[in-house]
C-alpha positions as CSV (number, residue, x, y, z in Angstrom):
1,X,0.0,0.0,0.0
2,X,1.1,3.8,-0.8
3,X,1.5,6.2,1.9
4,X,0.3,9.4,1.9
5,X,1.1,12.6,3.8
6,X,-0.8,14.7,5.3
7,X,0.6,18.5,6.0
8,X,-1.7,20.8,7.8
9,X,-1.7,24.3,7.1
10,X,-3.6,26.1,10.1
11,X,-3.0,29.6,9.9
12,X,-1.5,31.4,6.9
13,X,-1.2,35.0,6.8
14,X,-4.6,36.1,5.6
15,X,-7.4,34.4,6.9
16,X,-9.0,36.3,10.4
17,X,-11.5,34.7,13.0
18,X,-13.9,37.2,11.2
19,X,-13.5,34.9,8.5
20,X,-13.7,31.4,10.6
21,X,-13.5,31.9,14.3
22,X,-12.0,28.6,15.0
23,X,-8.5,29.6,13.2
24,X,-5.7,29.6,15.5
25,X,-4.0,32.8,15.8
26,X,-1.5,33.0,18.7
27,X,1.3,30.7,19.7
28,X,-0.1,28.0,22.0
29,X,-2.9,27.9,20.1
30,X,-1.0,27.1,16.7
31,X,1.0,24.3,18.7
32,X,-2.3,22.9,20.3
33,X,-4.3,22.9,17.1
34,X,-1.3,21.2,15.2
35,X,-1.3,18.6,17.9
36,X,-4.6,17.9,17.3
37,X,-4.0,17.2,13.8
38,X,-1.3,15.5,14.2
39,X,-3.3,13.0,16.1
40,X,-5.7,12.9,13.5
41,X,-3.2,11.7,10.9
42,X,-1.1,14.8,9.8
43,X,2.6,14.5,9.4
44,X,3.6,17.9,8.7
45,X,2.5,21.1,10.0
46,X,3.1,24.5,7.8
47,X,3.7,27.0,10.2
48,X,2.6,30.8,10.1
49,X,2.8,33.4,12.5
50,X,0.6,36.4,13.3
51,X,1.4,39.5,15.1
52,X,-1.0,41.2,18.1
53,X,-3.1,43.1,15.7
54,X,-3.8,38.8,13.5
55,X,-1.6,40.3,10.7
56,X,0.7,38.0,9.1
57,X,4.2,38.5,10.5
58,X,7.9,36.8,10.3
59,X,8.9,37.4,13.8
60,X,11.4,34.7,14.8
61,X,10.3,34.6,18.6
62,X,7.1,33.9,17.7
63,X,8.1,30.7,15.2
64,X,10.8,29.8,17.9
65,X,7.5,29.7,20.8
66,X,5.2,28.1,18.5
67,X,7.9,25.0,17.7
68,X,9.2,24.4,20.9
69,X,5.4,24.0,22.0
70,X,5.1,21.7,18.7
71,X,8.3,19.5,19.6
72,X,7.0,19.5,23.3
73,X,4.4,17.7,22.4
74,X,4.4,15.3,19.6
75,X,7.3,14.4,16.4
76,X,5.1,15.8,13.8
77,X,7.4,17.8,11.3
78,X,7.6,21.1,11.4
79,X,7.6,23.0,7.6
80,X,8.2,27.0,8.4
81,X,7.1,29.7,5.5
82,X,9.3,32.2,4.3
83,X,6.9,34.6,2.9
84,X,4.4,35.1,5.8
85,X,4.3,38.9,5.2
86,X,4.7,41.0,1.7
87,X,6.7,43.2,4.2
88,X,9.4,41.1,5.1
89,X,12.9,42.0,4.1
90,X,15.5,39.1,2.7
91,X,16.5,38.4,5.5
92,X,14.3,38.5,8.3
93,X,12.3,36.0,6.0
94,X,15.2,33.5,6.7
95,X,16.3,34.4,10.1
96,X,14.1,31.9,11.8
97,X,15.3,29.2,9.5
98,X,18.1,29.4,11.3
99,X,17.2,29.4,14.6
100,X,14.0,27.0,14.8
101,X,16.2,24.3,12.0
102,X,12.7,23.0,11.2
103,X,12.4,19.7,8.6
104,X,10.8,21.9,6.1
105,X,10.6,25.2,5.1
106,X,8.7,26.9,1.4
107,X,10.6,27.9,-1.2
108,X,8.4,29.8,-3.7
109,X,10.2,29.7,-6.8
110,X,9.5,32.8,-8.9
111,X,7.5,36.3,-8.6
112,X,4.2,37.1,-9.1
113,X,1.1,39.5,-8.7
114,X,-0.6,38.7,-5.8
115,X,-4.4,39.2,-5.4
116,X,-4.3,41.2,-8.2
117,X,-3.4,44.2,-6.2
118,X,0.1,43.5,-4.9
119,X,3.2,41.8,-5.1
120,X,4.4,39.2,-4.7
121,X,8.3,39.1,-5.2
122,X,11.0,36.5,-4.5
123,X,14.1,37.6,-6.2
124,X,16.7,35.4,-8.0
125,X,19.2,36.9,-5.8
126,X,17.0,36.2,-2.6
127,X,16.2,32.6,-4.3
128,X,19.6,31.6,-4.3
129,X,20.7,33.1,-0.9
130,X,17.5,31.1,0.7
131,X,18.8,27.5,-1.1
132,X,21.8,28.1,0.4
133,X,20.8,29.0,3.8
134,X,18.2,26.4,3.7
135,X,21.2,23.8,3.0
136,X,23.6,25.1,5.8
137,X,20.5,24.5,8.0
138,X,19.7,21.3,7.2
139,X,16.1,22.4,5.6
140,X,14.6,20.2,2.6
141,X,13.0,23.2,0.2
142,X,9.2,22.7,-0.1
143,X,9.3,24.0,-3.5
144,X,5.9,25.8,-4.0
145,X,4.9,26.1,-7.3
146,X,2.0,28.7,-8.4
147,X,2.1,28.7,-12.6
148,X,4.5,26.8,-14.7
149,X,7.3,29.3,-14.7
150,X,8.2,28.9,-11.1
151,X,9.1,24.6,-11.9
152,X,11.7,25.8,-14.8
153,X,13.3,28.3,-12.2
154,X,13.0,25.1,-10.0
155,X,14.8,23.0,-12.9
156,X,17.3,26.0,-13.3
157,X,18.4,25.8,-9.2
158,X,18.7,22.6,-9.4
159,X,21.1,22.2,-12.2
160,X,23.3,24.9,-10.6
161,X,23.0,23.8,-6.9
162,X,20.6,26.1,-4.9
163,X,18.3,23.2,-4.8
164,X,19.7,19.6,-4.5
165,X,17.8,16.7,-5.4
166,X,15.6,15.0,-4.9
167,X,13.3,17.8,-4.7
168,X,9.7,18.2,-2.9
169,X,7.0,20.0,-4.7
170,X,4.0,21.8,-3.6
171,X,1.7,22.9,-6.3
172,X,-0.8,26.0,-5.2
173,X,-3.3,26.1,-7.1
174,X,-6.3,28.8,-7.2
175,X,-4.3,31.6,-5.7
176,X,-5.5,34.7,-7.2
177,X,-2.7,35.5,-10.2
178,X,-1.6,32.5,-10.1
179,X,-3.0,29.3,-12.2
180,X,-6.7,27.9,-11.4
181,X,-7.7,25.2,-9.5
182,X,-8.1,22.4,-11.8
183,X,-7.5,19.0,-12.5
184,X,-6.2,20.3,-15.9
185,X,-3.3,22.5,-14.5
186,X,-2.6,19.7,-11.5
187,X,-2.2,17.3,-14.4
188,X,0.2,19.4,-16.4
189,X,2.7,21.3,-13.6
190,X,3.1,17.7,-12.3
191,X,4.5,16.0,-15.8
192,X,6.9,19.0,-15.4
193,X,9.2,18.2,-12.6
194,X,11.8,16.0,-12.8
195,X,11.3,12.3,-12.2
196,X,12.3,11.0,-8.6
197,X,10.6,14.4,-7.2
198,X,7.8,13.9,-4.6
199,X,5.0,16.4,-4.8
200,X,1.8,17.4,-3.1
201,X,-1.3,19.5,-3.8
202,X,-3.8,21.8,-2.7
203,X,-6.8,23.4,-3.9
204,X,-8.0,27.1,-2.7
205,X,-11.1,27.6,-1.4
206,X,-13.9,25.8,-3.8
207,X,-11.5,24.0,-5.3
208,X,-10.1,22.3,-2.3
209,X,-11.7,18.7,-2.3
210,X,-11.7,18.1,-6.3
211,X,-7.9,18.7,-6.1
212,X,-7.4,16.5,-3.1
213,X,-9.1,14.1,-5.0
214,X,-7.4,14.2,-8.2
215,X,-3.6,14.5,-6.1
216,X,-4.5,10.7,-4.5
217,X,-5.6,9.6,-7.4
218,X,-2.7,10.7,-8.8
219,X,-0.4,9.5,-6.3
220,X,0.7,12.8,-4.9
221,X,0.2,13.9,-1.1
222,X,-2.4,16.4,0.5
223,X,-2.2,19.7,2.2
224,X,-5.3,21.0,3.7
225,X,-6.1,23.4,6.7
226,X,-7.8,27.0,7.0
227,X,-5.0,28.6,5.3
228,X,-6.4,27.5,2.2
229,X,-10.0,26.8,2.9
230,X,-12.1,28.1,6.2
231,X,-15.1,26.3,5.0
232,X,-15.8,22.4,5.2
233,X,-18.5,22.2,2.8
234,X,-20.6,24.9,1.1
235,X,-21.8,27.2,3.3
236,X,-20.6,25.2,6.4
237,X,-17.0,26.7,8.1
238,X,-14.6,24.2,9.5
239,X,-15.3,23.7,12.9
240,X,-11.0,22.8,13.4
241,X,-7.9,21.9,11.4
242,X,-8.4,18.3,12.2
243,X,-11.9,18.2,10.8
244,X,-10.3,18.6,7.0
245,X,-6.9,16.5,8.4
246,X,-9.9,13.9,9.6
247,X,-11.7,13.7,5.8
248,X,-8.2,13.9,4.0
249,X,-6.8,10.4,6.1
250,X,-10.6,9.3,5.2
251,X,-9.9,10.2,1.4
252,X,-6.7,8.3,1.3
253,X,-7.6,5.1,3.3
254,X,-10.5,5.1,0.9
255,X,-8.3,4.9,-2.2
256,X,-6.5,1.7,-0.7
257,X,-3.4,4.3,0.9
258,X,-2.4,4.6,4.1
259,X,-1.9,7.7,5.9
260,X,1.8,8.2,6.4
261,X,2.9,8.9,10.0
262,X,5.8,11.7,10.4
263,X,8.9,8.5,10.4
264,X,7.1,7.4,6.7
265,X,7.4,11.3,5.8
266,X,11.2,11.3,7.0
267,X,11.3,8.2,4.2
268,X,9.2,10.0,1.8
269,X,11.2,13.2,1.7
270,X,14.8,11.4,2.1
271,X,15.0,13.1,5.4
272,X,16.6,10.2,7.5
């Protein structure tokens, strides 16, 4: 049987409790809502912080509380963002990378507008610092993919070193200016990377459980949380995290996987 991983994103940078009031916003209650989907079958948590005010932020004491709550409790591993505010200079979107030396960390491989109304920028210059801090830290790249361009940057690190195979992929899909949410584009940014890559998926918002769907059938792994969707069906809000980690392990055992734990992910993503 296949395993699949589950990674958990509870937060992100946007989404408020005016929006779902069950998102967790400070600290303890990141590390206890992770815990709770770790034991509901995730294997990764993808970490965002938020500042007093619930505005996305890339304050290093804040990702330093939240882990060591994380690591106090369970061996779930731990993937940090790097763009978890438009704001953030070069290098305080690193600095935490090297203090918290978590298993994972997102590498979003090119520019692009964001929202239609800002943007969003990751610099060649800042791409190829990040690889190489990420390798003096021990960090695996989660290489997040929005449109097609960013996997030929991808293909372009790789050849010159920034990024070391073999590479993990995370395709976003449905962001606003970047491509849709469907099975289409899933099918075609995956027959782009480079064989012996692992890759996951995600749908925003709408989109969320068609993409699930098509990634395990597929044989890629899941991502799901209130980052990318506060809602659990039309009309009906999430009531937690672990609801959506709860019907993802449900999706999977249903196609004949099993759910990874956080040793299979080790496996999965060469980490061991």
């Amino acid at each position: 049987m296949s395993k699949t991983m589950i990674t958990v994103a509870t937060t992100g940078a946007w989404p408020t409790k005016k929006d779902n009031p069950n998102i967790p916003m400070t600290p303890r209650e990141i590390a206890d809502d992770v815990y709770e989907c770790y034991k509901a079958g995730a294997a990764i948590c993808h970490l965002h912080m938020r500042d007093d005010e619930g505005k996305g932020t890339m304050d290093t004491a804040r990702f330093e509380e939240t882990v060591g709550y994380i690591r106090e409790q369970c061996d779930i591993l731990i993937n940090c963002t790097t763009s978890g505010d438009l704001n953030a200079t070069d290098e305080t979107r690193q600095a935490h990378l090297k203090v918290c030396k978590p298993d994972l960390a997102s590498y979003d491989c090119g520019s692009m507008n964001w929202m239609h109304n800002s943007l969003f920028l990751n610099h060649p210059r800042f791409l190829e610092e990040l690889g190489m801090t990420m390798q003096e830290c021990g960090v695996k790249p989660e290489i997040e993919i929005f449109d097609a361009g960013m996997i030929y940057n991808s293909i372009h690190y790789l050849k010159k070193g920034v990024l070391k195979a073999p590479a993990h992929y995370q395709f976003v899909l449905g962001a606003a200016g970047g491509s849709a949410a469907t099975v289409e584009n899933l099918v075609y940014l995956k027959n782009l990377i480079p064989k012996g890559c692992t890759w996951g998926a995600l749908g925003i918002g709408k989109q969320h459980v068609p993409i699930m769907l098509a990634a395990v059938a597929m044989g890629g792994h899941l991502r799901v949380g209130m980052e990318d969707n506060v809602y659990y069906g039309p009309g009906e809000l999430a009531r937690s995290n672990a609801q959506l980690v709860e019907r993802a392990a449900k999706i999977i055992k249903t196609a004949g996987n099993q759910v990874a734990t956080p040793e299979d992910a080790k496996n999965i993503l060469s980490l061991n």
